[in-house]
MDAnalysis code that builds the backbone (N, CA, C; Angstrom):
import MDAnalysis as mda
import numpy as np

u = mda.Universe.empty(267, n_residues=89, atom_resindex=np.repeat(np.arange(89), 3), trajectory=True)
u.add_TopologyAttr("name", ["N", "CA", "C"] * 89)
u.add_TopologyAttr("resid", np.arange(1, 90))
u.add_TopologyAttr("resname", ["UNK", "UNK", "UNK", "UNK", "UNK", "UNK", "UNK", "UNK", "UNK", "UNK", "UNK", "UNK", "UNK", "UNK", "UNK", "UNK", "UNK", "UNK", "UNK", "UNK", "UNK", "UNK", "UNK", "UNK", "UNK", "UNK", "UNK", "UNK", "UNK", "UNK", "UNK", "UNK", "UNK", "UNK", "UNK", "UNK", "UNK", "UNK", "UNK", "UNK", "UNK", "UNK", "UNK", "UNK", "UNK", "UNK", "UNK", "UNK", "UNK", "UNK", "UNK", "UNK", "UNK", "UNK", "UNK", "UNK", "UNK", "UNK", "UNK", "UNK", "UNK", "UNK", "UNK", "UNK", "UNK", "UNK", "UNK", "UNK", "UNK", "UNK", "UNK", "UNK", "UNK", "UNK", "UNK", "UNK", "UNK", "UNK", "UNK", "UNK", "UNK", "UNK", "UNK", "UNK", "UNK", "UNK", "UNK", "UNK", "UNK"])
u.atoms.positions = np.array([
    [12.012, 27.009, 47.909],
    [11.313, 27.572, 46.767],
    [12.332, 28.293, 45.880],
    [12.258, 28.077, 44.810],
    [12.896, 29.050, 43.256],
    [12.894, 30.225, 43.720],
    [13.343, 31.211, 43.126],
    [13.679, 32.540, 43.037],
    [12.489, 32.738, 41.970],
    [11.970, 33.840, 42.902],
    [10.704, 34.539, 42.300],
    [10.696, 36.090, 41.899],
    [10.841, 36.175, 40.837],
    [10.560, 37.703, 39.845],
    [9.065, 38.363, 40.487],
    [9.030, 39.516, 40.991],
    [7.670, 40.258, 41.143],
    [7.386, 40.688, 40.020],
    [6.328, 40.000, 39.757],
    [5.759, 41.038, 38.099],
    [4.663, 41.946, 38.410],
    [4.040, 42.289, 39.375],
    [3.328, 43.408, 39.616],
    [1.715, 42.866, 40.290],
    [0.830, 43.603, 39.998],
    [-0.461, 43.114, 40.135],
    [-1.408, 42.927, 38.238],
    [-1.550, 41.462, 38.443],
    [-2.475, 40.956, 37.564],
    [-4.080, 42.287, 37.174],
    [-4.388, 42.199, 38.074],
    [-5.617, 43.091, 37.468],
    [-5.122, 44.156, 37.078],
    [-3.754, 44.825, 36.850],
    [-3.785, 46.306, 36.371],
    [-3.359, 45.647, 35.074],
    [-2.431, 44.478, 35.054],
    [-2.073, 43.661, 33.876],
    [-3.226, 43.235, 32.991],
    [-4.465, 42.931, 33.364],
    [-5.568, 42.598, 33.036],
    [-6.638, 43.779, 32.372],
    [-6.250, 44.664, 32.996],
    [-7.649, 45.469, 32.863],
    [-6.939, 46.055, 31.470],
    [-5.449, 46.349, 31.105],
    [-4.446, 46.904, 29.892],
    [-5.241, 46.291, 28.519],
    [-5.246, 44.474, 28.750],
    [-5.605, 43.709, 27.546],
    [-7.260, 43.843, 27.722],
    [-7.994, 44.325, 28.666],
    [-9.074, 44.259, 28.044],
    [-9.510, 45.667, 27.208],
    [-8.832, 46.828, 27.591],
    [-8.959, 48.109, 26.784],
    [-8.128, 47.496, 25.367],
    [-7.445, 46.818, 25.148],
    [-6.810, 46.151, 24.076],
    [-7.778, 46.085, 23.090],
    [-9.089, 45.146, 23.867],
    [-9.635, 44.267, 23.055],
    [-10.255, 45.003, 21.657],
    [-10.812, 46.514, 21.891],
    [-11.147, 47.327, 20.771],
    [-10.248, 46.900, 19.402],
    [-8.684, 47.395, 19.458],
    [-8.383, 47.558, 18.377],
    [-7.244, 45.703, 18.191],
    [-7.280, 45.040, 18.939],
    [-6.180, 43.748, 18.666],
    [-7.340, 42.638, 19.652],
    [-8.167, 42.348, 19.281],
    [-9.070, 41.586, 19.674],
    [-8.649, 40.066, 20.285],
    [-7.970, 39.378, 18.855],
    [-7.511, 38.544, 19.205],
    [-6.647, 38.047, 20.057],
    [-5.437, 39.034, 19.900],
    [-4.414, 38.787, 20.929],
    [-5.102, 39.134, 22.203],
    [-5.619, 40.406, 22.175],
    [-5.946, 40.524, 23.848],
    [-6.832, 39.350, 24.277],
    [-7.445, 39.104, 23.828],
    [-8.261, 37.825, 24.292],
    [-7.593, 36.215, 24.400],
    [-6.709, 36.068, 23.887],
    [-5.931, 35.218, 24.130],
    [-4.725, 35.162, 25.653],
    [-4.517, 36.633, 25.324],
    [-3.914, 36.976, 27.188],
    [-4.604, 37.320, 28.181],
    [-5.834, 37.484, 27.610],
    [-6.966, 37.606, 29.206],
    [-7.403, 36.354, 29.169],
    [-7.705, 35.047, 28.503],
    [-7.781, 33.674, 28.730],
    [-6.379, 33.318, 29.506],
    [-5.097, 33.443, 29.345],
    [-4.325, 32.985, 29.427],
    [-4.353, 33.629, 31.588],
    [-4.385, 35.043, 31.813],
    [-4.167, 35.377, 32.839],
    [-5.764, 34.463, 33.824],
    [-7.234, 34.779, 32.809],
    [-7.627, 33.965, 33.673],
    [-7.396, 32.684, 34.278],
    [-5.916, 31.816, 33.600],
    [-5.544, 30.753, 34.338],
    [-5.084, 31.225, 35.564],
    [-4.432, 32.091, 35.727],
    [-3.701, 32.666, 37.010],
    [-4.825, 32.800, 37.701],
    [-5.656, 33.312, 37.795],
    [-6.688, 33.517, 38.147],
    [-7.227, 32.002, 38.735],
    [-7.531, 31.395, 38.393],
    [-8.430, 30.449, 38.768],
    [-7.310, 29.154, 39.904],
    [-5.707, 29.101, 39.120],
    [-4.803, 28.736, 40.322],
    [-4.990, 29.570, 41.664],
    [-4.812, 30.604, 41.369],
    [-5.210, 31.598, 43.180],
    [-6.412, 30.998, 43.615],
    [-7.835, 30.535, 43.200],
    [-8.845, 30.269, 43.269],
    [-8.626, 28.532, 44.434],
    [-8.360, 27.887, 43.126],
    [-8.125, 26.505, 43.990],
    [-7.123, 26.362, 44.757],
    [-6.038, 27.018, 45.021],
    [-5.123, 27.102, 46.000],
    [-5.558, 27.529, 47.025],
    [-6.490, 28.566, 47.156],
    [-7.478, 29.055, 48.053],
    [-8.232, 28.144, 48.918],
    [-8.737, 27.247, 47.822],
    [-9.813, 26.401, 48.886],
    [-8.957, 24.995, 49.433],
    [-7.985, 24.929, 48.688],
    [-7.226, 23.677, 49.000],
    [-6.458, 23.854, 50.191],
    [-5.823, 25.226, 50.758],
    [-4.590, 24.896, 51.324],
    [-5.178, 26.507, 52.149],
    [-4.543, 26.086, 53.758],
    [-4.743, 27.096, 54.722],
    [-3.022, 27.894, 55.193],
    [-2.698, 27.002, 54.805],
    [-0.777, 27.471, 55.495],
    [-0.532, 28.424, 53.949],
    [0.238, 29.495, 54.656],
    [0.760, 30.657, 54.071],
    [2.112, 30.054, 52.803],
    [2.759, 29.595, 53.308],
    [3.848, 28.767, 52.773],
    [3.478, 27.903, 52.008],
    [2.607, 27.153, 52.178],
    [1.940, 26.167, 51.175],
    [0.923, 26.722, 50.253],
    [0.362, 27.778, 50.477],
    [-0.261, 28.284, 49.462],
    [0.958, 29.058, 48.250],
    [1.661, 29.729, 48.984],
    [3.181, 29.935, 48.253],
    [3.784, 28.768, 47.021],
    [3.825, 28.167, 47.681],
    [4.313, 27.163, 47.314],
    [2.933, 26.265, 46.115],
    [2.192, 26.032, 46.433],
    [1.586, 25.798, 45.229],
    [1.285, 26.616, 44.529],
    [1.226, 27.991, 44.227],
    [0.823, 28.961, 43.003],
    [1.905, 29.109, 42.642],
    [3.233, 29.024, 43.177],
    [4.162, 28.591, 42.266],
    [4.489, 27.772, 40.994],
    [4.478, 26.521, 42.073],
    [4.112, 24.683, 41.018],
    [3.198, 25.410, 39.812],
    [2.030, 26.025, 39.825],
    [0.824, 25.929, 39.148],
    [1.071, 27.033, 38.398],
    [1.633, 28.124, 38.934],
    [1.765, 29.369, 37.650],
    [2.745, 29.735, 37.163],
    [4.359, 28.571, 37.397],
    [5.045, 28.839, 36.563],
    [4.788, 28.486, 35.038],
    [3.956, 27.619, 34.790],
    [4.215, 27.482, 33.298],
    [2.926, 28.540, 32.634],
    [2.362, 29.010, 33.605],
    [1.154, 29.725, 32.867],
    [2.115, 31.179, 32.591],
    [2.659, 31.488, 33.175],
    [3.664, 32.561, 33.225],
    [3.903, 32.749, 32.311],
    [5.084, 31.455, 32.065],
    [5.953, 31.131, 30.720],
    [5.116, 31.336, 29.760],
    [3.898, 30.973, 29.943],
    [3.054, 31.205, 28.268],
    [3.021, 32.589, 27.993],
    [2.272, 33.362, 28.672],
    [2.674, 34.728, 29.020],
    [2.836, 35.580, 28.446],
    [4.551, 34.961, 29.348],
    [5.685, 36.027, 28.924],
    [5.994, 35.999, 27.638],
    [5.584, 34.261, 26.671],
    [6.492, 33.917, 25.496],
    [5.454, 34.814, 24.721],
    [3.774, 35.086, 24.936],
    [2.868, 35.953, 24.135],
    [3.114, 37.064, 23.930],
    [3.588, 37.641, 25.184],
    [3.607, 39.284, 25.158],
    [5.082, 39.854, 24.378],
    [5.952, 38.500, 24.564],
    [7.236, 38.309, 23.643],
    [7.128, 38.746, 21.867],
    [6.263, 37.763, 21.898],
    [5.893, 37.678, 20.292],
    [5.290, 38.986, 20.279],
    [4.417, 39.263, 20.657],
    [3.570, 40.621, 19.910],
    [4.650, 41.923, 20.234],
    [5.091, 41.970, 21.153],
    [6.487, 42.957, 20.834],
    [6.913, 43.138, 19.371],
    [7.346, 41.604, 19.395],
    [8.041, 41.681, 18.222],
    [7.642, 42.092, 16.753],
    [6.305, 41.511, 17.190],
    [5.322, 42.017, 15.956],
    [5.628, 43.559, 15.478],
    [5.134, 44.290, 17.055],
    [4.863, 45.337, 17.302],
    [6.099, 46.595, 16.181],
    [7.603, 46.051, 16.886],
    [8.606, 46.328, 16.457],
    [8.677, 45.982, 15.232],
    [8.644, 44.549, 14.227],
    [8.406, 44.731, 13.008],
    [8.059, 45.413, 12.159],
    [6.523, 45.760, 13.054],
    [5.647, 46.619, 12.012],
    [6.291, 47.900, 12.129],
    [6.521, 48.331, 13.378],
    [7.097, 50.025, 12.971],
    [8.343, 49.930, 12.422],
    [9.399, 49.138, 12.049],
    [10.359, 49.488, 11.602],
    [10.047, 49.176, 9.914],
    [9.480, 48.436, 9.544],
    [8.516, 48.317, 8.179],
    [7.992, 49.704, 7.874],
    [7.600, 50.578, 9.183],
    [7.040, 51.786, 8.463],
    [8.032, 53.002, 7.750],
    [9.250, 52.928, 8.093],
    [10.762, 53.824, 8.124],
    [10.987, 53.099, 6.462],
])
């Protein structure tokens, strides 16, 4: 298996974008669709596979690219983020 980054626990990641949703609607809702993919890989990996290692091993296969989407979202709105306040100076 690849070398795996710990990014923390999803539901504290989750529960952030749904207090989001008040004031950035869109985006947060686009990264709580996006994490419910993670979500639903843990789900069918679940019912598919009993070995520890193989469940490993497929939420890997299955949530590296959901990751990548992600990371490239939470990328962009940074940047946003940073735009806008340096626009405010």
């Amino acid at each position: 298996m690849k070398e795996v980054t710990h990014l923390g626990c999803w539901e504290h990641t989750r529960r952030e974008f749904a207090l989001a949703l008040e004031n950035e609607k869109t985006r947060a809702e686009k990264t709580l669709l996006i994490i419910q993919q993670l979500y639903a890989v843990k789900r069918q990996v679940k019912q598919d596979v009993c070995k520890t290692v193989q469940v490993m091993e497929l939420r890997f296969e299955k949530s590296s690219t959901i990751i990548n989407e992600l990371v490239n979202s939470i990328e962009a709105l940074v940047r946003n983020v940073v735009t806008v306040i340096l626009g405010l100076f």
